[in-house]
ZADO-1210 file (C-alpha; in nm, 4 decimals, padded with zeros to 6 digits):
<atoms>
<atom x="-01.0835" y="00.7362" z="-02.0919" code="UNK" pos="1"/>
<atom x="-00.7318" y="00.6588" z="-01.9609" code="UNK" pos="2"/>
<atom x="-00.6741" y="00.6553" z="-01.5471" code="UNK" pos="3"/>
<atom x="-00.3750" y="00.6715" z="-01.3412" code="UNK" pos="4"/>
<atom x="-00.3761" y="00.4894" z="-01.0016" code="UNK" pos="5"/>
<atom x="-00.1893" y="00.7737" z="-00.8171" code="UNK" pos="6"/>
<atom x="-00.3917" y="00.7918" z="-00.5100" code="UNK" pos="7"/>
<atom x="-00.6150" y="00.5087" z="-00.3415" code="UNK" pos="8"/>
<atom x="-00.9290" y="00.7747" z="-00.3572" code="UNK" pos="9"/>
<atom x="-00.8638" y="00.8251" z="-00.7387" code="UNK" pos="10"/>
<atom x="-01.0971" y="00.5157" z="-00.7587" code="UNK" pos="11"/>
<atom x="-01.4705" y="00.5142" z="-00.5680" code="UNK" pos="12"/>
<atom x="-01.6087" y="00.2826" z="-00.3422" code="UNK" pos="13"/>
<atom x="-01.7559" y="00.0578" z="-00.6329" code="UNK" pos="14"/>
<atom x="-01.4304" y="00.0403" z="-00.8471" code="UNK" pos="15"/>
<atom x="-01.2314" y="-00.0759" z="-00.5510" code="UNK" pos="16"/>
<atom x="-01.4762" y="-00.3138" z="-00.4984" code="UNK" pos="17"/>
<atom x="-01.4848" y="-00.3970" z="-00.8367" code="UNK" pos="18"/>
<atom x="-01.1080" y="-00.4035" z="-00.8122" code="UNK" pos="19"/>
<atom x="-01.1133" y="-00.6665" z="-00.5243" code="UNK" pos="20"/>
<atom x="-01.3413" y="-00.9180" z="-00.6146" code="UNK" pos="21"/>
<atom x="-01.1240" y="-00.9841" z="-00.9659" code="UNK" pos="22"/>
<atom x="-00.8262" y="-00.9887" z="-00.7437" code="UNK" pos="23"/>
<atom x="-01.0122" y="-01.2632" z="-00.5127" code="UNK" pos="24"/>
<atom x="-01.1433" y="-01.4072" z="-00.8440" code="UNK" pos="25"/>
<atom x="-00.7809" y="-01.4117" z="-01.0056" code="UNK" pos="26"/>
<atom x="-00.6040" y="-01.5318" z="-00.6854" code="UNK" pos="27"/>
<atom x="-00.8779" y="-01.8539" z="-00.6773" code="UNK" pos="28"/>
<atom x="-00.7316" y="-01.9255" z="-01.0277" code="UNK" pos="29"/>
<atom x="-00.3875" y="-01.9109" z="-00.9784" code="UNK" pos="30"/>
<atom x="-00.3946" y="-02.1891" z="-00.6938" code="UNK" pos="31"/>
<atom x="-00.6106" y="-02.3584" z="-00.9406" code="UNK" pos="32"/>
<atom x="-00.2998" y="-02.3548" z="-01.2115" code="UNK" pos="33"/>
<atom x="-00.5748" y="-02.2179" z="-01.4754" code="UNK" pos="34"/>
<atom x="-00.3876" y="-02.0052" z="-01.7253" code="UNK" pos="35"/>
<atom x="-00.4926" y="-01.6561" z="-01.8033" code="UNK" pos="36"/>
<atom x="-00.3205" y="-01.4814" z="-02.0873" code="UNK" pos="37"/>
<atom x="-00.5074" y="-01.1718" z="-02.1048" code="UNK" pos="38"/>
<atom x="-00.1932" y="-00.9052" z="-02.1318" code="UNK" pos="39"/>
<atom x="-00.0342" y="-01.1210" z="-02.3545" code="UNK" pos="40"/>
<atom x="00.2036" y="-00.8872" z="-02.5396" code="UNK" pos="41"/>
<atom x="00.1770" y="-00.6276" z="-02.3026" code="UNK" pos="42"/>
<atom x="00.4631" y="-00.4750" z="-02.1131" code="UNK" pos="43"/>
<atom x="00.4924" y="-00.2693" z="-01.8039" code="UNK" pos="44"/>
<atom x="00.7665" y="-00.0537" z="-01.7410" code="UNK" pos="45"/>
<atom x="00.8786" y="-00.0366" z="-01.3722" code="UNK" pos="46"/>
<atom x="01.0699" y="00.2298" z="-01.2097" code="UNK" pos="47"/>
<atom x="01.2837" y="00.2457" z="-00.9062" code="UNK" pos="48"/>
<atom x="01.4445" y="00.4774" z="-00.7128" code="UNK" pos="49"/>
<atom x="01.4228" y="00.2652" z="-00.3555" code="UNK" pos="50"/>
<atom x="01.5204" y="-00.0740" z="-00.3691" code="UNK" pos="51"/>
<atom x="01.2123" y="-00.3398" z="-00.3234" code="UNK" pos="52"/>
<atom x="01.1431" y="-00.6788" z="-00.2374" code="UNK" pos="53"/>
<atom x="00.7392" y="-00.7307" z="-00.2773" code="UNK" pos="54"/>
<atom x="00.6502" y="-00.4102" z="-00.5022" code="UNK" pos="55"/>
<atom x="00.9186" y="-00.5287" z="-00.7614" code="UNK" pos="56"/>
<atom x="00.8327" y="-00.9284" z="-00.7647" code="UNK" pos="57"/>
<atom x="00.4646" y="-00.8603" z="-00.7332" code="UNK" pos="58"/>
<atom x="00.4629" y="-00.6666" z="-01.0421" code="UNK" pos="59"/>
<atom x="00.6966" y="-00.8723" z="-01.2196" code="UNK" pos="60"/>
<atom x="00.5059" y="-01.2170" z="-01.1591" code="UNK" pos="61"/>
<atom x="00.1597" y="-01.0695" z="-01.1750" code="UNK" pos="62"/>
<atom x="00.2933" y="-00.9478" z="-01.5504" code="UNK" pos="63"/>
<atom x="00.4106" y="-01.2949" z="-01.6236" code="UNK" pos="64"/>
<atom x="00.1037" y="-01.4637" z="-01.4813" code="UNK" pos="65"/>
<atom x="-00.0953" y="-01.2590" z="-01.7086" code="UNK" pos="66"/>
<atom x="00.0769" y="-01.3666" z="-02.0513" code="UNK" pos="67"/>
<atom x="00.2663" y="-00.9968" z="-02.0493" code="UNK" pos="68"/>
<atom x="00.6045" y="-00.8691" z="-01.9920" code="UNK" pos="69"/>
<atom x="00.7778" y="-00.6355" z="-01.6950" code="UNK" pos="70"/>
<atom x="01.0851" y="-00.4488" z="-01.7609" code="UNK" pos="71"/>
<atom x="01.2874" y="-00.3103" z="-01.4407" code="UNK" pos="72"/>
<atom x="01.4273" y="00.0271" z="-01.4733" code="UNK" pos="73"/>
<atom x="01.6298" y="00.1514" z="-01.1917" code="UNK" pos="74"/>
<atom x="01.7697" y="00.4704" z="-01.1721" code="UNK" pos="75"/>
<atom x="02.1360" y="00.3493" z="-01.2175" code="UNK" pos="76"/>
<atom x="01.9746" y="00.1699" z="-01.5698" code="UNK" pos="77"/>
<atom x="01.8271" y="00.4832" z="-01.7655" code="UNK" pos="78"/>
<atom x="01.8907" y="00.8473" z="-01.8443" code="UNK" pos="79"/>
<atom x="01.6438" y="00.9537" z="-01.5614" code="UNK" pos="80"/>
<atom x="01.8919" y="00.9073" z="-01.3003" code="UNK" pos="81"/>
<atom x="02.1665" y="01.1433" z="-01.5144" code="UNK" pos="82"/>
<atom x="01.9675" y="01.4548" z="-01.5354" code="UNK" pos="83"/>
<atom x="01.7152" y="01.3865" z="-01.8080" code="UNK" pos="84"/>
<atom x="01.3691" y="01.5236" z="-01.7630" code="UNK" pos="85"/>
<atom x="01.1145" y="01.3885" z="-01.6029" code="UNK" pos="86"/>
<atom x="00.8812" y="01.4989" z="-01.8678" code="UNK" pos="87"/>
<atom x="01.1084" y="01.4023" z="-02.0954" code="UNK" pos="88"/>
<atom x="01.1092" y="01.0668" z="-01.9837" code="UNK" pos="89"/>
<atom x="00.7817" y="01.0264" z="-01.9306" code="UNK" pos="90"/>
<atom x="00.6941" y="01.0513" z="-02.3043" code="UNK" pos="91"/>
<atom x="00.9693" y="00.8536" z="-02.4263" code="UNK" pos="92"/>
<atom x="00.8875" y="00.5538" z="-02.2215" code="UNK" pos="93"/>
<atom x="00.4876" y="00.5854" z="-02.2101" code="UNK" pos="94"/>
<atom x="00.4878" y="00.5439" z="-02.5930" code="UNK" pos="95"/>
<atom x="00.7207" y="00.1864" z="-02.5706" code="UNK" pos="96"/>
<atom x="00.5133" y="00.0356" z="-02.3144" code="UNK" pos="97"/>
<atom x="00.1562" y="-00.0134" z="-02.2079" code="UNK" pos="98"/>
<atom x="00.1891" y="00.1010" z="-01.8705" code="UNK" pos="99"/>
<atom x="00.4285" y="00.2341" z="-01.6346" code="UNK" pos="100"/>
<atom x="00.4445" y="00.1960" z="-01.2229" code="UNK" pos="101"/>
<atom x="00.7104" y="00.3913" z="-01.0392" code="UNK" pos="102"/>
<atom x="00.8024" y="00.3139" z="-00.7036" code="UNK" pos="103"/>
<atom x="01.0021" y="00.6508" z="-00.5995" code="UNK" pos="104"/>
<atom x="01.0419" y="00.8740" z="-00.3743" code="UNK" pos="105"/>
<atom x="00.8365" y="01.2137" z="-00.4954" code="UNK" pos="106"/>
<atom x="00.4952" y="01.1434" z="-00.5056" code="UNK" pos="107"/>
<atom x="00.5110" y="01.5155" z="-00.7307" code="UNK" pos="108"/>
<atom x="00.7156" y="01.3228" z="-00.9678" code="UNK" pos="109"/>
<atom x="00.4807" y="01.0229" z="-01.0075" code="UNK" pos="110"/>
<atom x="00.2418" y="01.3558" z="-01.0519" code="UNK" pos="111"/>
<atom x="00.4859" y="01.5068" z="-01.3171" code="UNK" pos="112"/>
<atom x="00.5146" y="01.1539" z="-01.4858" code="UNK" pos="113"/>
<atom x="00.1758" y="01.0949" z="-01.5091" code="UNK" pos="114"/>
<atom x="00.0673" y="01.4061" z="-01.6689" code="UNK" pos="115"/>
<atom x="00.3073" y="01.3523" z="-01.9589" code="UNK" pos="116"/>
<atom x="00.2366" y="01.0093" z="-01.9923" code="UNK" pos="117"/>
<atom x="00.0446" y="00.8587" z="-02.2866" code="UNK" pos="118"/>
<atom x="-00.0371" y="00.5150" z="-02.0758" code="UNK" pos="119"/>
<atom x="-00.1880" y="00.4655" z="-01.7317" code="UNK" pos="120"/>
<atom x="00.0723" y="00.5187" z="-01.4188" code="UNK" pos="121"/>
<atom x="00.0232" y="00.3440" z="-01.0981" code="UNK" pos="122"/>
<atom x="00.2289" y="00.4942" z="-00.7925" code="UNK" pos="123"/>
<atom x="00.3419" y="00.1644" z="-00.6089" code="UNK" pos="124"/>
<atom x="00.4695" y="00.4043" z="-00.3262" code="UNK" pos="125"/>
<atom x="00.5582" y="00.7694" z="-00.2775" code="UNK" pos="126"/>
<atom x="00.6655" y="00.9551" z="00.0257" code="UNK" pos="127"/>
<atom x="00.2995" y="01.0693" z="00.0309" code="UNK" pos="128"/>
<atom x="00.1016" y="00.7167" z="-00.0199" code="UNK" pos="129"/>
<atom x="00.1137" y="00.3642" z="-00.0971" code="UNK" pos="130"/>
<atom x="-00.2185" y="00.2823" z="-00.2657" code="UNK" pos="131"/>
<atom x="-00.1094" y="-00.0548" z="-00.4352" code="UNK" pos="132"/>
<atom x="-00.0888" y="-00.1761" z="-00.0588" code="UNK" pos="133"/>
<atom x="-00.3857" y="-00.0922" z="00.0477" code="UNK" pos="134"/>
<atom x="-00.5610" y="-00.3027" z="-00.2233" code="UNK" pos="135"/>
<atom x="-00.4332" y="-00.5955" z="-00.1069" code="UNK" pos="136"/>
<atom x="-00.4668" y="-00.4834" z="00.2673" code="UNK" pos="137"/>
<atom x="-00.8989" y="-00.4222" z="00.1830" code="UNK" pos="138"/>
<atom x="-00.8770" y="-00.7513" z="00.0056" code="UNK" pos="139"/>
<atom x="-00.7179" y="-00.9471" z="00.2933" code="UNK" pos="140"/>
<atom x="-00.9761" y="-00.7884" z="00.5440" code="UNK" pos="141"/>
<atom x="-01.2448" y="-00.8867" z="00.3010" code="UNK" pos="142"/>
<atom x="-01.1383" y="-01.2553" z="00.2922" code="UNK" pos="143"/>
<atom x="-01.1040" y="-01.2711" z="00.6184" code="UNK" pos="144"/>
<atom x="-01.3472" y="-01.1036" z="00.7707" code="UNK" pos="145"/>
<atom x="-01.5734" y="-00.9156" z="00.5035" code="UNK" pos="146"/>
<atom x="-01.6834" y="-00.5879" z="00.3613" code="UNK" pos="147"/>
<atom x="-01.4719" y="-00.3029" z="00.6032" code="UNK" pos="148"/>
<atom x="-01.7507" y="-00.0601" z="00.5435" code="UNK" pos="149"/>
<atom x="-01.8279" y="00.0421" z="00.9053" code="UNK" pos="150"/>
<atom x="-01.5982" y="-00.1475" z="01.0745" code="UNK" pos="151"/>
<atom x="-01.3447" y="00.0144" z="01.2840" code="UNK" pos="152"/>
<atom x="-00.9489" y="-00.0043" z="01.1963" code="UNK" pos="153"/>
<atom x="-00.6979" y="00.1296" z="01.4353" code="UNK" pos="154"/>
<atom x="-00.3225" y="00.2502" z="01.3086" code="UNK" pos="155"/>
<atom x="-00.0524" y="00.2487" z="01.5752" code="UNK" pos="156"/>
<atom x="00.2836" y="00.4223" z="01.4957" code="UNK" pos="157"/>
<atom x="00.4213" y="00.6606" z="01.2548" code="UNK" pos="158"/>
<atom x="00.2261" y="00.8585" z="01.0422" code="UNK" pos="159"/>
<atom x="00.3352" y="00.7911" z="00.7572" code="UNK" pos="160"/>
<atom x="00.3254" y="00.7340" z="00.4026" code="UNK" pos="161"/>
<atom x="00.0739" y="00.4087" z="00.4858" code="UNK" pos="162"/>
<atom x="-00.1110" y="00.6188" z="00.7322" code="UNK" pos="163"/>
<atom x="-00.2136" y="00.8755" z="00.4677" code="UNK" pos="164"/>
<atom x="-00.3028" y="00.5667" z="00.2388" code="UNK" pos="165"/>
<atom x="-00.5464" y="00.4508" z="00.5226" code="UNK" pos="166"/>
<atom x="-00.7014" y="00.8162" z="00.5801" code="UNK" pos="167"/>
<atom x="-00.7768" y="00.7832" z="00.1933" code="UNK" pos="168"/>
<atom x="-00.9215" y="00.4146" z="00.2377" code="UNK" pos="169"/>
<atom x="-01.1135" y="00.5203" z="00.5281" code="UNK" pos="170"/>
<atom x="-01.3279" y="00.7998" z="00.3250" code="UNK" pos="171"/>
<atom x="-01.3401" y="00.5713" z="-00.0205" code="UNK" pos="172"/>
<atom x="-01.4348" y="00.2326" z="00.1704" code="UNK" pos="173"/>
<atom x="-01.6751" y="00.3863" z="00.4697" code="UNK" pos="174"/>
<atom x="-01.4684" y="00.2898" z="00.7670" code="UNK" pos="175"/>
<atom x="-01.3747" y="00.4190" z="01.1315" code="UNK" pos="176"/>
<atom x="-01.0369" y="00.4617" z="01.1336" code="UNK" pos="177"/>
<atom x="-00.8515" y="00.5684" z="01.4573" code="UNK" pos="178"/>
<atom x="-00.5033" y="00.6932" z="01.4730" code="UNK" pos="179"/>
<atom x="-00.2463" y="00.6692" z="01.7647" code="UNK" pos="180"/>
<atom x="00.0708" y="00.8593" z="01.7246" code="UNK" pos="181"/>
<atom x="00.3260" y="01.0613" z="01.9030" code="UNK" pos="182"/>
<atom x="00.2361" y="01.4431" z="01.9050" code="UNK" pos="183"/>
<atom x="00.5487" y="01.4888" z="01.7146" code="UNK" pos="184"/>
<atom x="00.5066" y="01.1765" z="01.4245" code="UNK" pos="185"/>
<atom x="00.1243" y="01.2876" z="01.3219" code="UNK" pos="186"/>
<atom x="00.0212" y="01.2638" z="00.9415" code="UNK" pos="187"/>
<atom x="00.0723" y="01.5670" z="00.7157" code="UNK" pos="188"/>
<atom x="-00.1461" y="01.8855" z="00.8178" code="UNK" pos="189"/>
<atom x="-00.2932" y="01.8402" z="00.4067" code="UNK" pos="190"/>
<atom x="-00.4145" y="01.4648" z="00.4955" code="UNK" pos="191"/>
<atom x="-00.5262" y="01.5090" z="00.8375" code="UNK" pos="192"/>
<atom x="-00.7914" y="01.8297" z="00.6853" code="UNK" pos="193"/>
<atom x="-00.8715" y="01.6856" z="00.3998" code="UNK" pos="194"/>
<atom x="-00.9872" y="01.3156" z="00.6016" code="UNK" pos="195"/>
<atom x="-01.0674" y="01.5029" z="00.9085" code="UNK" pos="196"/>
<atom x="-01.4677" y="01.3773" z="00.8688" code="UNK" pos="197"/>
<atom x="-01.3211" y="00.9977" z="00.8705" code="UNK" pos="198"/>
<atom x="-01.0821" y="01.0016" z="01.1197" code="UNK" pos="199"/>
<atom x="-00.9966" y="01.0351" z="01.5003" code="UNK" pos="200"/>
<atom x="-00.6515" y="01.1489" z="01.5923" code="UNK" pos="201"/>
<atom x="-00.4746" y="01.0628" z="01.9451" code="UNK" pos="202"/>
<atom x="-00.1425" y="00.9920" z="02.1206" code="UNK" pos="203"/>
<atom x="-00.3142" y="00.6568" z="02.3308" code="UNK" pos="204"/>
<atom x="-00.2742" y="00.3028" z="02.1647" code="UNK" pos="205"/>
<atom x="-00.4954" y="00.2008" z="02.4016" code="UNK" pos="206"/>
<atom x="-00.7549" y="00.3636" z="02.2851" code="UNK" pos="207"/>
<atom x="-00.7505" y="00.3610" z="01.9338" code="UNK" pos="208"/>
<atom x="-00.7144" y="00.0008" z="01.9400" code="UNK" pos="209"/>
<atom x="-01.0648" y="-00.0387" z="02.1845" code="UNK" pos="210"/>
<atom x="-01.2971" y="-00.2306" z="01.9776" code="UNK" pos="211"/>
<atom x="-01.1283" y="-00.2338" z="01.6775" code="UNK" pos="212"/>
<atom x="-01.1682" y="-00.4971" z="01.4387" code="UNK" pos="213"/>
<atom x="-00.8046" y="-00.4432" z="01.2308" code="UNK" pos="214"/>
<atom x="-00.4727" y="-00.3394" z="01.3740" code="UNK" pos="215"/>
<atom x="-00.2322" y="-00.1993" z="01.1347" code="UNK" pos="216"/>
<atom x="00.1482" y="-00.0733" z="01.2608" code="UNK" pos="217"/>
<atom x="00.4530" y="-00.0029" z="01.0171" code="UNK" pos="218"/>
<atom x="00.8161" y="-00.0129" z="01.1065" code="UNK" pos="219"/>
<atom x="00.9286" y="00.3066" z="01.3305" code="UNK" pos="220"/>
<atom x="01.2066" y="00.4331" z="01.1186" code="UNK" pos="221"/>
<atom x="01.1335" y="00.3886" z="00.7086" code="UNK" pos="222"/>
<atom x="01.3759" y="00.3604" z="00.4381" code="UNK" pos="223"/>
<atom x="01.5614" y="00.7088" z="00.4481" code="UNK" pos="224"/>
<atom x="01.4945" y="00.7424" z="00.7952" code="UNK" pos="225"/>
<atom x="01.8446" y="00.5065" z="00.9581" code="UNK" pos="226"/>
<atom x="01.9696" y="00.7653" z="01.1137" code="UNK" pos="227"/>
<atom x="01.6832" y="00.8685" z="01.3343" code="UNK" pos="228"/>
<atom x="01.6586" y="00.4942" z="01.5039" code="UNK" pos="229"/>
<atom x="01.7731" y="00.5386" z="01.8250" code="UNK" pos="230"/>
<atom x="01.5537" y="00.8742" z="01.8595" code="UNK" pos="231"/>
<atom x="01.2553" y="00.7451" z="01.7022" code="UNK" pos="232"/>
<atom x="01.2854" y="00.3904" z="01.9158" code="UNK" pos="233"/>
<atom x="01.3015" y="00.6436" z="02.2227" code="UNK" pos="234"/>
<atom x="00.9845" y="00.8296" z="02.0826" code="UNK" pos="235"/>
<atom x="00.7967" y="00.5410" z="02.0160" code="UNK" pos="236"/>
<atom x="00.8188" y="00.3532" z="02.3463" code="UNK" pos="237"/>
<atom x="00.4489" y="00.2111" z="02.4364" code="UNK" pos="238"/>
<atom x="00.3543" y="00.1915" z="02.0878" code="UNK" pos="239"/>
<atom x="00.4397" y="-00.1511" z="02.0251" code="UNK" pos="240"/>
<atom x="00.1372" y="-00.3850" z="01.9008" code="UNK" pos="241"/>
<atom x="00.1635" y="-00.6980" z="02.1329" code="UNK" pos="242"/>
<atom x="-00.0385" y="-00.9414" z="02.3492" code="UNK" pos="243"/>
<atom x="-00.1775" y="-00.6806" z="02.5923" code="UNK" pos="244"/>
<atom x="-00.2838" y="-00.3649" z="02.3360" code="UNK" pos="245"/>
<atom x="-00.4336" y="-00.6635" z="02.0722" code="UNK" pos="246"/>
<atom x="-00.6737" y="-00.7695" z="02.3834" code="UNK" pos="247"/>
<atom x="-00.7970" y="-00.4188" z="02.3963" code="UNK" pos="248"/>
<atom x="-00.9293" y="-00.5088" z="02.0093" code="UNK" pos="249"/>
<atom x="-01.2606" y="-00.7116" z="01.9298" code="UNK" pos="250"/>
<atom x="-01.2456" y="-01.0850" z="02.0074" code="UNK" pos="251"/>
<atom x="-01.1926" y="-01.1576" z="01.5859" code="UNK" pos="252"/>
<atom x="-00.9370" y="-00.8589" z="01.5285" code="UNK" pos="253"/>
<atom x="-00.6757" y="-00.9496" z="01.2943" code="UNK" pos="254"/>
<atom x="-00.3214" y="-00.7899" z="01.2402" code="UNK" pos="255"/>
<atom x="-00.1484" y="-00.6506" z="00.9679" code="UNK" pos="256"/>
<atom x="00.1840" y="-00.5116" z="00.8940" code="UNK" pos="257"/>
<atom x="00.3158" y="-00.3903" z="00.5375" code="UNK" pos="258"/>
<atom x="00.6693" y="-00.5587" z="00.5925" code="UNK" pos="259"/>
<atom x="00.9600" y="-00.5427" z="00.6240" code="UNK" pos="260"/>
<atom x="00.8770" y="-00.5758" z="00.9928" code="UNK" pos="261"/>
<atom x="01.1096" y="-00.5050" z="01.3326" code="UNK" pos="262"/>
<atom x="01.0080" y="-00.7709" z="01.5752" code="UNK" pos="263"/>
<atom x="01.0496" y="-00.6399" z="01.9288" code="UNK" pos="264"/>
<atom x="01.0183" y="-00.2918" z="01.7684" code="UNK" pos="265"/>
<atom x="00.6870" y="-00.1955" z="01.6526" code="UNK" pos="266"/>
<atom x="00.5550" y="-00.5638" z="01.6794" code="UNK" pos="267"/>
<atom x="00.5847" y="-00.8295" z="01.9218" code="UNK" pos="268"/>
<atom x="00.7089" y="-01.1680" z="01.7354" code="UNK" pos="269"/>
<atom x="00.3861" y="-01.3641" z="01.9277" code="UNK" pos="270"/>
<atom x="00.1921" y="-01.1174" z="01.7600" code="UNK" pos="271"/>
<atom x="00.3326" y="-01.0748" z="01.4479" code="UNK" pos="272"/>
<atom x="00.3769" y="-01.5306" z="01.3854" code="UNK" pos="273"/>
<atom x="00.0623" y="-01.5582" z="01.5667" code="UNK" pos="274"/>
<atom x="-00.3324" y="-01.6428" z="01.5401" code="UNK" pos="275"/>
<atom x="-00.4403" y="-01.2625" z="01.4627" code="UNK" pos="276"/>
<atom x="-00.1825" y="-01.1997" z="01.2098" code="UNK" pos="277"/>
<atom x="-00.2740" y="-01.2106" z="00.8387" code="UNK" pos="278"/>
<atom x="00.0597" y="-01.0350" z="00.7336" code="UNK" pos="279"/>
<atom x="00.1697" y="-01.3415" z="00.4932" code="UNK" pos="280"/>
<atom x="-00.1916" y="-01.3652" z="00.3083" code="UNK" pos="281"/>
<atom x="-00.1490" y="-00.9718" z="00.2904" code="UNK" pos="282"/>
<atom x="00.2252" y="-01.0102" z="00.1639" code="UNK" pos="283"/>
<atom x="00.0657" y="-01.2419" z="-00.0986" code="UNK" pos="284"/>
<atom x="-00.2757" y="-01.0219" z="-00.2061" code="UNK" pos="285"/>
<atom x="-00.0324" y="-00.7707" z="-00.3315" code="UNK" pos="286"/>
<atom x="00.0048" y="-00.9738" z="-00.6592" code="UNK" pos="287"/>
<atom x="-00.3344" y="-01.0398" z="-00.6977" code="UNK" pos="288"/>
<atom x="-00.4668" y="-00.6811" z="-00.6204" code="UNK" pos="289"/>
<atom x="-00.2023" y="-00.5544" z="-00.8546" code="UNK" pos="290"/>
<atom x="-00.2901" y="-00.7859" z="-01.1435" code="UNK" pos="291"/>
<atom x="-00.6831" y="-00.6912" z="-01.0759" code="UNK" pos="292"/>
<atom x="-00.5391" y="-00.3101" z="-01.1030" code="UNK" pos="293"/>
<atom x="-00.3367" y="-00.3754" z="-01.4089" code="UNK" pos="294"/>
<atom x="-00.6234" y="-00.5405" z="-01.5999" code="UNK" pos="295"/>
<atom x="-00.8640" y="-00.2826" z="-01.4928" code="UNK" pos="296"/>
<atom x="-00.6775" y="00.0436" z="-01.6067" code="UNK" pos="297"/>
<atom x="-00.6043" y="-00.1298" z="-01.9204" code="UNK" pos="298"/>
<atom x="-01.0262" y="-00.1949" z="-01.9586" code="UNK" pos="299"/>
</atoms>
């Protein structure tokens, strides 16, 4: 039966785990220079509506890898962006391809898309979530440090689109996850009652980061969000990840950041270039994870 990849907890426990262990497998033969062909004559179609630096090369060279094909559809390049329907769309490009991601802003309209599709749909970031991240971030904890499941992960910042993601890993892979934000910048009201069984919500860094064995921030002010800097670097004052909150953490904590990242902002740079971080291996596991989810969906 066909599946989308809309939300990280569309999947269970055992089919991200599944998931992840072809990723690791996948990633050990790349660096080996094996060749694997299996979507030969496949093709995704990719669409944006937010420019992109790791979704769109990720996808592209995990296609390629793979023996298939990506083609990038902007807004600017098809009818989408001049008033056709979504719907519309959707059926006219789900029967050319063999799968479609869409990296846009609506995570209704990845929704929409997906119900008129005739081919799986992976969201590779909404307002609402960012599931094809979190693959790679359970991956990277995994090589690193192992299974999550009952491990404790603390998020520091904005509660946003990646936050959500998390309160969806947290229920699907078993782990603690404790979230500092300001009063004003908590997750959506939907998230934070649906999750509410694996969560803890607070306003102290401090204390969501005591014994935790991940860190995770995001910049302060997303794509969309420019105009809100100054305010929001006012609002977040004290919940910068540095030296002094990481020592609140377990002795083998690691770091991770989804990139682009502020340094001085929402990350100190001896943090972020340092020992703890894993943000480059993460950066990478994003092509792996995603050719482990492409391979999967298409069975």
């Amino acid at each position: 039966m066909m599946k989308h990849f809309i939300n990280f907890d569309d999947f269970s426990n055992e089919e991200i785990k599944t998931i992840i262990n072809k990723a690791i497998e996948l990633k050990a033969e790349h660096k080996t220079g094996k060749i694997n062909n299996l979507m030969s004559n496949k093709t995704l179609g990719m669409i944006f509506d937010k420019s992109s630096t790791r979704t769109r090369v990720s996808f592209e060279a995990g296609m390629t890898q793979l023996g298939g094909h990506a083609l990038f559809l902007s807004e600017k390049d098809i009818q989408l962006g001049r008033g056709e329907p979504l719907e519309d769309s959707a059926i006219v490009i789900s029967s050319m391809v063999d799968m479609v991601m869409l990296r846009i802003s609506s995570h209704k309209d990845i929704e929409l898309f997906a119900n008129n599709s005739s081919v799986p749909v992976i969201n590779a970031l909404s307002d609402d979530s960012h599931p094809c991240q979190l693959l790679a971030d359970m991956m990277t904890f995994k090589e690193h440090i192992g299974e999550i499941s009952g491990k404790t992960v603390a998020w520091i910042g904005d509660g946003n689109n990646m936050c959500q993601t998390y309160m969806q890993a947290s229920k699907v892979m078993n782990f603690n996850l404790k979230i500092a934000c300001p009063s004003a910048y908590q997750p959506n009201k939907n998230f934070i009652k649906k999750y509410s069984d694996s969560i803890e919500l607070m306003t102290s860094p401090p204390d969501a980061a005591k014994n935790a064995d991940l860190i995770v921030t995001d910049v302060w002010a997303s794509m969309g969000q420019e105009e809100e800097q100054n305010q929001r670097l006012k609002d977040f004052d004290g919940y910068q990840v540095n030296k002094k909150l990481m020592e609140v953490a377990n002795s083998g904590a690691i770091f991770m950041h989804c990139l682009p990242a502020h340094r001085g902002e929402e990350v100190s740079a001896e943090i972020i270039d340092g020992d703890q971080s894993v943000v480059w291996d993460e950066a990478e596991n994003r092509l792996h994870a995603q050719k482990a989810l492409m391979l999967n969906l298409l069975g």
